[in-house]
BATI-240773 format. One line per field, with one value per residue (C-alpha): y, x, z; residue in three letters. Coordinates in nm, 2 decimals. Each point is the difference from the previous one (the first is absolute). Layout:
! residues N
py [Y/...];
px [X/...];
pz [Z/...];
selum [ALA/...];
END
This chain:
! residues 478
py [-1.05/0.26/0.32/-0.17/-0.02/0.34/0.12/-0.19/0.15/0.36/-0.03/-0.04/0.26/0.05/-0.01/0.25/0.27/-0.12/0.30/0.19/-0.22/0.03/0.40/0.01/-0.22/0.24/0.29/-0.14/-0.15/0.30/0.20/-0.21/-0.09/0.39/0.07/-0.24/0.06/0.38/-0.03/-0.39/-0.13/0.01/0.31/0.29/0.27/-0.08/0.21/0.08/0.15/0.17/0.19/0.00/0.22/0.21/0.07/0.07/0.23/0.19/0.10/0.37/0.26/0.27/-0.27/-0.13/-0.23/-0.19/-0.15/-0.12/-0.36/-0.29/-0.12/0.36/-0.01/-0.31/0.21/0.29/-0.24/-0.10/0.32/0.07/-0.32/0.13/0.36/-0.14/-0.32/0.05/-0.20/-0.37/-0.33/-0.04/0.36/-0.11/-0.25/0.07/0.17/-0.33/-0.18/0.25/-0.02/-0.36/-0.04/0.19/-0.22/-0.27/0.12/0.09/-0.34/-0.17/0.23/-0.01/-0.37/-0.04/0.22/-0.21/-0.38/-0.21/0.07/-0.32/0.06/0.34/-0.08/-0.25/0.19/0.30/-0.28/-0.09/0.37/0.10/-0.23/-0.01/0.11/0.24/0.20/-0.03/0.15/0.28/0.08/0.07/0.15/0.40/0.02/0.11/-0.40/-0.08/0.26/-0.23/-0.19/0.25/0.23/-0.30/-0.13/0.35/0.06/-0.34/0.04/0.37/-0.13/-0.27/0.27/0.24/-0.30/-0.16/0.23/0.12/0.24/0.33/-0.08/0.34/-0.04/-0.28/0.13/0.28/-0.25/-0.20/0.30/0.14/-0.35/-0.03/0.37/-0.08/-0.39/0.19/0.13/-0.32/-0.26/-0.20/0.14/0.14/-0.41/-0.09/0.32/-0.06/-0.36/0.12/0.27/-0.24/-0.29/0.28/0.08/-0.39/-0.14/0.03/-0.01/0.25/0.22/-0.01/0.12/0.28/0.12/-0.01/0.22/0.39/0.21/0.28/-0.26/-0.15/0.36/0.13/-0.32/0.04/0.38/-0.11/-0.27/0.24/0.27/-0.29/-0.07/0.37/0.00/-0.36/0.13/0.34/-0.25/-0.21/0.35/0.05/-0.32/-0.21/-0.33/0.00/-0.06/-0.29/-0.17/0.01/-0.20/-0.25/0.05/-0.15/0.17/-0.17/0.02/-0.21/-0.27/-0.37/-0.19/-0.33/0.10/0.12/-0.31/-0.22/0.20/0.07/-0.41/-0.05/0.26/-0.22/-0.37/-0.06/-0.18/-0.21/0.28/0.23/0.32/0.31/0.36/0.31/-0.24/-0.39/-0.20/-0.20/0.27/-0.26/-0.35/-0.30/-0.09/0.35/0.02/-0.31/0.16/0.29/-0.19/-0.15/0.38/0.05/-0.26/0.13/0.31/-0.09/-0.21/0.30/0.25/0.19/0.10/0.35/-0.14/-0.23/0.25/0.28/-0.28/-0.08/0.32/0.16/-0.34/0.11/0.30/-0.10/-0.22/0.18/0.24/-0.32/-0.09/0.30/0.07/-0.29/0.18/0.10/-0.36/0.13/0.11/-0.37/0.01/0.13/-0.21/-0.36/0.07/0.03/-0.28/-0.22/0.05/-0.09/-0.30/-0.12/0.11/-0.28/-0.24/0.00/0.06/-0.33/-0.22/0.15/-0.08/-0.39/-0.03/0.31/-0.23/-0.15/0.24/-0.24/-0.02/0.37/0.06/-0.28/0.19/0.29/-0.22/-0.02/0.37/0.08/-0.18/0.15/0.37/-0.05/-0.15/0.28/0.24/-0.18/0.00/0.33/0.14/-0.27/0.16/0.31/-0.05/-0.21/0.16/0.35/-0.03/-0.30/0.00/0.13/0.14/0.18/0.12/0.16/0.23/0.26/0.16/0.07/0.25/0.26/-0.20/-0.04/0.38/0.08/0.18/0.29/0.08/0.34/-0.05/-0.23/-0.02/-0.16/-0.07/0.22/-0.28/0.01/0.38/0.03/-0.28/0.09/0.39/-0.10/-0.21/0.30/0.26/-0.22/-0.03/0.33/-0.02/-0.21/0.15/-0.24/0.08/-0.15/0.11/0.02/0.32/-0.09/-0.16/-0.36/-0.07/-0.37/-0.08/-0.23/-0.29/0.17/0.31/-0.15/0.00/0.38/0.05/0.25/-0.23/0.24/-0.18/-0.33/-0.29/-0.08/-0.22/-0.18/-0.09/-0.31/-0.16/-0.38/0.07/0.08/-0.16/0.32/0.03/0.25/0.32/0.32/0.09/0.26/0.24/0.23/0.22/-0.11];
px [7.27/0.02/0.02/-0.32/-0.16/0.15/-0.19/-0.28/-0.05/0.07/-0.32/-0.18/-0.25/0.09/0.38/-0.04/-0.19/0.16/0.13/-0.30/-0.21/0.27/-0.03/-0.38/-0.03/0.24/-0.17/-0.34/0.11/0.18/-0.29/-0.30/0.30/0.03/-0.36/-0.12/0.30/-0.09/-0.39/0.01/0.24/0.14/-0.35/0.06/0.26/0.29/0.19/0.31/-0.24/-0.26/0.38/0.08/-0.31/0.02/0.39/-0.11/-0.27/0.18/0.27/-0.02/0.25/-0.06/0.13/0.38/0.03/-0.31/0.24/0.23/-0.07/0.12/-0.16/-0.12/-0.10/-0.26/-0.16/0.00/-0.17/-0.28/-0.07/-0.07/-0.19/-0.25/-0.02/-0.21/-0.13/-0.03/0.08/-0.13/0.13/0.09/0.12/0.26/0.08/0.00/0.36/0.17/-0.23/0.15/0.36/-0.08/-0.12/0.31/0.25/-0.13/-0.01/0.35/0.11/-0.07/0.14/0.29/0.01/-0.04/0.34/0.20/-0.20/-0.19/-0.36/-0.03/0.15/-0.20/-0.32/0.03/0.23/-0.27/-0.27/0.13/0.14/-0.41/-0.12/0.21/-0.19/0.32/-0.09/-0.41/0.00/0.24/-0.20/-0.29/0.15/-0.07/0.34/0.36/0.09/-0.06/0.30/0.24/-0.09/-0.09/0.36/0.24/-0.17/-0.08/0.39/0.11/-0.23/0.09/0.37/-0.02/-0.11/0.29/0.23/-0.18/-0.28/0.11/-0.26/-0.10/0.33/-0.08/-0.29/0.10/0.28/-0.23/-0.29/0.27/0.15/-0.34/-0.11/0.33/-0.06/-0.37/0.06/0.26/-0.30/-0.10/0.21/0.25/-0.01/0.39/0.08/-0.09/0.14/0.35/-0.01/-0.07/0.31/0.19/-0.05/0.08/0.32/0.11/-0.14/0.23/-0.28/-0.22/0.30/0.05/-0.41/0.01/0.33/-0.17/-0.34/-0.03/0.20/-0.19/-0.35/0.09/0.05/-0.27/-0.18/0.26/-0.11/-0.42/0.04/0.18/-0.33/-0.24/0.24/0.03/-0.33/0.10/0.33/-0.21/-0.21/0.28/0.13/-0.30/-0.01/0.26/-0.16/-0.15/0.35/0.02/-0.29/0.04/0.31/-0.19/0.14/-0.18/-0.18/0.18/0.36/0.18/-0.20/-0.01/0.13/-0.03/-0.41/0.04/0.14/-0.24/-0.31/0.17/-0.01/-0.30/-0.15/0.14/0.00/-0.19/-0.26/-0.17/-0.14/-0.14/-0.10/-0.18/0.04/0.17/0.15/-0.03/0.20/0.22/0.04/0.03/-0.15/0.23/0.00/0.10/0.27/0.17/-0.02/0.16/0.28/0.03/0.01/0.29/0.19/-0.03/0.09/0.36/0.07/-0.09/0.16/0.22/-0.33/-0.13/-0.35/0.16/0.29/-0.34/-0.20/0.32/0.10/-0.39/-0.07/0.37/-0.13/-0.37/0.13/0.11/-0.30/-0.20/0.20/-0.02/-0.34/-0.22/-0.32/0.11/-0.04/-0.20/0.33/0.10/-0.30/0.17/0.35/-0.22/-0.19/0.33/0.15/-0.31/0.00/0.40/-0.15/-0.26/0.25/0.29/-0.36/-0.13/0.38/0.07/-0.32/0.10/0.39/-0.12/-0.17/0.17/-0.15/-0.33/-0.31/-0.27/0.27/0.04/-0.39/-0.04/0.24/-0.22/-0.29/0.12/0.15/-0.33/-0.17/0.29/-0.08/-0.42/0.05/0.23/-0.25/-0.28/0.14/0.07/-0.34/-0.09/0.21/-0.11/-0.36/-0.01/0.24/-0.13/-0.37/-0.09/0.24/-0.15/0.32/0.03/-0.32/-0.05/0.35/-0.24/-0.29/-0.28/-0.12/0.02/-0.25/-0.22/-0.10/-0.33/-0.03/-0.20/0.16/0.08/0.17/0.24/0.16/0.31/0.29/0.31/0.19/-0.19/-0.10/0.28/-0.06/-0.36/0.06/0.18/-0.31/-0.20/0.18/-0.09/-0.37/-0.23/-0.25/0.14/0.19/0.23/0.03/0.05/-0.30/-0.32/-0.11/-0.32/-0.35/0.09/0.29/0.24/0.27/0.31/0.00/0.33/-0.19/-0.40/0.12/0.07/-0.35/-0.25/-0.29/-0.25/0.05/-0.10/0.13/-0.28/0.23/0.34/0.15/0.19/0.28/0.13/0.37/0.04/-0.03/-0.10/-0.31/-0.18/0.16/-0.21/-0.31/-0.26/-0.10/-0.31/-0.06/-0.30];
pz [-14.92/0.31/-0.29/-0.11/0.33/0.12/-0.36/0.16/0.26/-0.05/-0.18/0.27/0.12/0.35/-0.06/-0.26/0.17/0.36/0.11/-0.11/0.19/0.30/-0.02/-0.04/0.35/0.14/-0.04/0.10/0.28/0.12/-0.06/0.20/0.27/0.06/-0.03/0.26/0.24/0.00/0.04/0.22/0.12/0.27/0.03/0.19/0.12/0.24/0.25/-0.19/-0.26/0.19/0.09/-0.33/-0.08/0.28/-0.14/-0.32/0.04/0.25/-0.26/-0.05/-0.18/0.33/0.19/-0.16/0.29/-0.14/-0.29/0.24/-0.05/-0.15/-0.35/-0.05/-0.37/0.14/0.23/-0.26/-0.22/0.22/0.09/-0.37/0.00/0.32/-0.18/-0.31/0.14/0.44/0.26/-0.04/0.04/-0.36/-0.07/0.29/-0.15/-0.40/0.04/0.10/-0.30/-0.28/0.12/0.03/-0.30/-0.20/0.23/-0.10/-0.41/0.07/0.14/-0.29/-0.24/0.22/-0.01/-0.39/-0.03/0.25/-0.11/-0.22/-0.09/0.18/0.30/-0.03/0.01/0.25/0.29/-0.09/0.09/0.32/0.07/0.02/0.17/0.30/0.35/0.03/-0.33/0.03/0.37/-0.02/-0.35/0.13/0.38/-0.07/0.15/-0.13/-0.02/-0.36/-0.05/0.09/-0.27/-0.29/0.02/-0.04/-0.29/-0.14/0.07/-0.13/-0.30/-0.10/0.06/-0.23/-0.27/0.05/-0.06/-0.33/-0.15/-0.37/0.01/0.21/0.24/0.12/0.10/0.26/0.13/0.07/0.15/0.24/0.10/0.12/0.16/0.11/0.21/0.07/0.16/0.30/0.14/0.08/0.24/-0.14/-0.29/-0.01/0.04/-0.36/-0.12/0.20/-0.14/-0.35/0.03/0.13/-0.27/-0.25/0.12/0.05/-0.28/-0.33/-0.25/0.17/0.05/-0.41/-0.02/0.20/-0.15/-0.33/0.15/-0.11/0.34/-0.13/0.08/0.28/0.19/-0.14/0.18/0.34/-0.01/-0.04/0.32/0.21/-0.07/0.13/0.27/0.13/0.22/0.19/0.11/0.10/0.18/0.18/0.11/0.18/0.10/0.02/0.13/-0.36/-0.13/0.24/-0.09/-0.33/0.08/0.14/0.39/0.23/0.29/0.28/0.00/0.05/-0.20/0.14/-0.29/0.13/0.03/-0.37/-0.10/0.14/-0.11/-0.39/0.03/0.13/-0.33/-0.23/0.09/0.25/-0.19/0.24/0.20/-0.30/0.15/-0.13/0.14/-0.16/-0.16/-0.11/0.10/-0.16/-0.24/-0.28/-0.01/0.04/-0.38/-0.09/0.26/-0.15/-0.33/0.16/0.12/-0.35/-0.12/0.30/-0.17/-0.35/0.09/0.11/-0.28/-0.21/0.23/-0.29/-0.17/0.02/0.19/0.28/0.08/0.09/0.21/0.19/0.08/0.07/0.25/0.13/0.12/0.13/0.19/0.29/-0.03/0.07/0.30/0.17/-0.09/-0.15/-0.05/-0.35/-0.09/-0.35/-0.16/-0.04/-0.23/-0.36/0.03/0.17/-0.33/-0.22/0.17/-0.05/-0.40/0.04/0.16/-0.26/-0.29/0.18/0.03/-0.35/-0.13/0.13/-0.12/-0.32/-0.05/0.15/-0.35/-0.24/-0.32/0.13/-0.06/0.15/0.31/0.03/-0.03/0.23/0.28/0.02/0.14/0.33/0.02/-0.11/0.29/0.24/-0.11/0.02/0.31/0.16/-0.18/0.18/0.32/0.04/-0.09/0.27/0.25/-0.02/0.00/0.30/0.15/-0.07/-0.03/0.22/0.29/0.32/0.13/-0.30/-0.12/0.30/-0.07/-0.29/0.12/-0.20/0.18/-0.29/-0.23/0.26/0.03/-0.05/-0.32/0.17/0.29/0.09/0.32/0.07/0.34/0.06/0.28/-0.02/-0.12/-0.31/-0.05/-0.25/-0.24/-0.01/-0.01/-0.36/-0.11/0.09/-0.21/-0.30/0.11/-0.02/0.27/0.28/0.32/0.15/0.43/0.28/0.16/-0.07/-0.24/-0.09/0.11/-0.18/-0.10/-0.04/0.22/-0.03/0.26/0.15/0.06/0.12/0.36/0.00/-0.14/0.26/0.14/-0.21/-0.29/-0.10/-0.22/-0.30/-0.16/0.05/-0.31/-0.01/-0.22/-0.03/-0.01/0.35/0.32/0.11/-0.26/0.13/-0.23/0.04/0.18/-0.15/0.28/0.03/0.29/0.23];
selum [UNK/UNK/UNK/UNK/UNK/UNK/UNK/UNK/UNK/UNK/UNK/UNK/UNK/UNK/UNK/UNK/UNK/UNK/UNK/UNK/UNK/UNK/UNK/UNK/UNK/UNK/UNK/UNK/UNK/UNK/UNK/UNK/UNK/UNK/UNK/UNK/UNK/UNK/UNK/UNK/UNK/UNK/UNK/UNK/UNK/UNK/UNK/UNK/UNK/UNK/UNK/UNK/UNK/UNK/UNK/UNK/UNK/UNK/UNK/UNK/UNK/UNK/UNK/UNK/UNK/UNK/UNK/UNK/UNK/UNK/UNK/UNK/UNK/UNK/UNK/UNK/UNK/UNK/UNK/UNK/UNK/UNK/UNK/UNK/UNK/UNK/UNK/UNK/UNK/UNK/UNK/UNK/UNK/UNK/UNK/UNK/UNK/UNK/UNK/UNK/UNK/UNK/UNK/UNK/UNK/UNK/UNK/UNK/UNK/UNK/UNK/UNK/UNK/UNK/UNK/UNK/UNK/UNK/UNK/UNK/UNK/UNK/UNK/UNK/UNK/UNK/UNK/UNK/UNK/UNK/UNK/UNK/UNK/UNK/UNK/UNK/UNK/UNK/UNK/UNK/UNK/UNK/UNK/UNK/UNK/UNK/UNK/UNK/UNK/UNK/UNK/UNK/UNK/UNK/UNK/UNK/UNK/UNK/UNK/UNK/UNK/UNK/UNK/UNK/UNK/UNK/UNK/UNK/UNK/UNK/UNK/UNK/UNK/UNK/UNK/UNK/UNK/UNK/UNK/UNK/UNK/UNK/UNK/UNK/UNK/UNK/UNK/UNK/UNK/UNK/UNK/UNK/UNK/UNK/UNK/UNK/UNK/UNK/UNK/UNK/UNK/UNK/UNK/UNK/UNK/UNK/UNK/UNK/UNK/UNK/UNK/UNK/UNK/UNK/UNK/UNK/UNK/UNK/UNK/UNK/UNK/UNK/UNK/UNK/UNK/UNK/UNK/UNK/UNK/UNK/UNK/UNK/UNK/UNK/UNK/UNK/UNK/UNK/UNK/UNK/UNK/UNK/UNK/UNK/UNK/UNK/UNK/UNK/UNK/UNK/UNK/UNK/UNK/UNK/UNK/UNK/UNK/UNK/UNK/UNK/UNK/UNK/UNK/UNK/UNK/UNK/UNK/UNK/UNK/UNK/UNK/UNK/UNK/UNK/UNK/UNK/UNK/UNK/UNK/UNK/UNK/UNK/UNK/UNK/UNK/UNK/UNK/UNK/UNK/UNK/UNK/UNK/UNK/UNK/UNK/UNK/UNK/UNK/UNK/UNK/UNK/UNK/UNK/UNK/UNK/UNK/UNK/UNK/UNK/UNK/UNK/UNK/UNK/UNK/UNK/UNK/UNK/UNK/UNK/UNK/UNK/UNK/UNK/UNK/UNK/UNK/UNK/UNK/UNK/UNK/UNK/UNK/UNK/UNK/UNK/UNK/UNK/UNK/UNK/UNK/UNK/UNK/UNK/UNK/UNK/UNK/UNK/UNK/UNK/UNK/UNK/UNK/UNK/UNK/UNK/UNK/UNK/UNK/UNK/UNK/UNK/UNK/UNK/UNK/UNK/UNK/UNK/UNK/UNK/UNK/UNK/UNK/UNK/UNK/UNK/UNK/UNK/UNK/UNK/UNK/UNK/UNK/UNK/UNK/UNK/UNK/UNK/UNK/UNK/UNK/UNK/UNK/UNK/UNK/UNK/UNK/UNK/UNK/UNK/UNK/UNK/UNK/UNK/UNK/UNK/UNK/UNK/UNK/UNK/UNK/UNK/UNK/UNK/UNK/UNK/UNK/UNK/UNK/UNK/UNK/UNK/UNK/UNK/UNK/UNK/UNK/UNK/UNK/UNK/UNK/UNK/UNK/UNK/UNK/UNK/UNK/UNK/UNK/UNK/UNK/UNK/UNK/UNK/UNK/UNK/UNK/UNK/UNK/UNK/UNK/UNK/UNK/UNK/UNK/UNK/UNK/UNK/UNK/UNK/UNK/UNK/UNK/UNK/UNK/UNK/UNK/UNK/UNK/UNK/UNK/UNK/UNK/UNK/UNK/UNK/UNK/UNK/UNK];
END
């Protein structure tokens, strides 16, 4: 009777072409989510990337000191970005959307070699739609790094350990990623976990035994090449070696502070709260998963997976205590530890009833209405909490949009000469001072009250994000 109805049902449309139905959301969902968090929401340009773009286009080879910076191939990449397409709110923020957009392709990849389809397609569900992953995809900042290396890492890892094919090729790949991700902070954690995990870990030990010594210098020899120019850089200047370690700026860090404020990012739900970053970093449904995932993950401690999420959380941890701002490189391993959690969920409905198809079936009702509802929630979280909250919207300016589209002369405070100077070099025809060159010309609200009596305002133009609304005056001398 249950072959027949497992028969039965297997003949079913949607359980048939489930998975394809599970990808094809994926990918449109993804899509649109990226799309209208780069052009709406939360709408406009924040501090940390007005500095971002300043960074970026002051990079110049006369200048070596210029690359001195953490998440250098970033800011190398947004620079290429502003030479073909110029300075505007989305070409800011297009370089977080593409690394976005190959994290997230990544994570699910990397998630159908360590789960279920399943448990795939789900995890990547929630992964998405999370406030965390949505803002710092569509910040024009170095942030989405700390979630694109460890999955490109973990991904490219997972190859050199189990492709049959072109194992060349991704020892090659890791080794470059490998060299490219230490320009970036807290990158060498994942790689020291990784090392580590190799050298404890009996079966992994027998894999890399058994790889080519002749390939695997060849790749050594490739990542040292790419790392040459950050140890030139760190030589130069040897803070950069510091922050890349994740040290904090004030030393000696309060760690009772950190402690309170790592809590307050990740449980403290009834006081939600939106900023750099939103807060709790996961929603309370997710977090329990999470603690499901925790629980998995030392019943299966022997296995290849748990034994690299132990020891990478084993060293963030005291990172995150003596400097909590890097709160996005929880990110990859919450994720990891959330499909743990779903596998333990739907692994359990499952053995309850190992014989009964209508049971089983039945099961994934409410798991389904658990996942929708965490999926929901977070795209709710982030678009009040980024697009409708006061206190928030009026954190990204939209100054930059609001522009007239023939102004010549733009006059600005000191504070800002340098972010518009770069928007300038991008724009023929418009000079960027902060005084007046010309007989009309627009001025930013920070720099009307510097403006000579001689000239008067014909028009203030105004913007509904700010408290502050009016923007930019257009001046013509009298």
């Amino acid at each position: 009777m249950n072959i027949m109805a497992a028969k039965e049902i297997s003949q079913f449309f949607i359980y048939r072409w489930r998975y394809v139905i599970g990808y094809t959301i994926f990918g449109a969902l993804l899509t649109g989510l990226l799309i209208f968090a780069g052009l709406y929401v939360p709408g406009g340009i924040s501090p940390e990337e007005i500095r971002a773009t300043v960074r970026s286009d002051s990079l110049s080879f006369s200048n070596p000191t210029t690359f001195a910076i953490t998440s250098l191939p970033f800011y190398m990449f947004q620079k290429l970005i502003f030479y073909f397409f110029g300075v505007t709110e989305f070409s800011i923020k297009l370089p977080a959307l593409i690394i976005a957009l190959l994290s997230a392709v990544g994570l699910f990849f990397l998630l159908r070699r360590w789960y279920k389809t399943n448990i795939v397609v789900l995890t990547s569900l929630i992964a998405i739609t999370t406030g965390q992953f949505l803002f710092i995809a569509q910040n024009g900042t170095p942030g989405i790094l700390f979630v694109f290396w460890p999955i490109v890492l973990l991904t490219l890892g997972t190859q050199v350990t189990r492709a049959k094919k072109a194992r060349f090729f991704w020892k090659i790949s890791f080794a470059s990623a490998a060299a490219l991700s230490l320009y970036t902070p807290l990158s060498i954690y994942p790689l020291l976990a990784t090392v580590l995990v190799v050298m404890l870990h009996p079966h992994l030990r027998i894999i890399v035994r058994r790889l080519s010594k002749l390939k695997i210098t060849v790749s050594i020899v490739l990542a040292a090449m790419l790392v040459t120019p950050l140890v030139y850089l760190i030589s130069i200047q040897p803070q950069l070696g510091l922050n890349l370690l994740g040290a904090p700026a004030v030393w000696p860090p309060d760690i009772g502070a950190n402690v309170v404020t790592l809590l307050q990012q990740f449980f403290l739900f009834w006081e939600p709260s939106t900023g750099t970053l939103m807060t709790p970093v996961f929603g309370f449904g997710s977090i329990l998963i999470i603690g499901l995932g925790i629980y998995r993950l030392v019943l299966t401690r022997d296995t290849t997976r748990s034994y690299l999420i132990i020891v990478w959380l084993l060293f963030l941890i005291p990172v995150l205590l003596i400097n909590p701002i890097f709160t996005s490189v929880t990110f990859v391993p919450s994720v990891l530890l959330l499909a743990a959690g779903l596998t333990s969920l739907i692994g359990y409905w499952y053995r309850l009833f190992p014989l009964n198809p209508y049971a089983r079936i039945a099961g994934l009702i409410p798991i389904v209405i658990l996942v929708s509802t965490l999926i929901g929630s977070g795209l709710d979280r982030y678009l009040y909490g980024y697009h409708y909250a006061p206190s928030t919207a009026a954190n990204f300016s939209n100054d930059l949009q609001l522009i007239p589209k023939n102004t010549r002369n733009l006059v600005v405070s000191n504070d800002e000469l340098a972010f518009y100077q770069a928007v300038a070099r991008h724009q023929s025809g418009v000079s960027v001072t902060t005084t007046a060159q010309s007989d009309q010309f627009v001025a930013t609200r920070a720099a009307r009250e510097d403006v000579p009596s001689a000239y008067a305002i014909t028009r203030i133009i105004t913007t509904t994000y700010s408290n502050n609304s009016d923007r930019l005056y257009v001046y013509k001398k009298t």
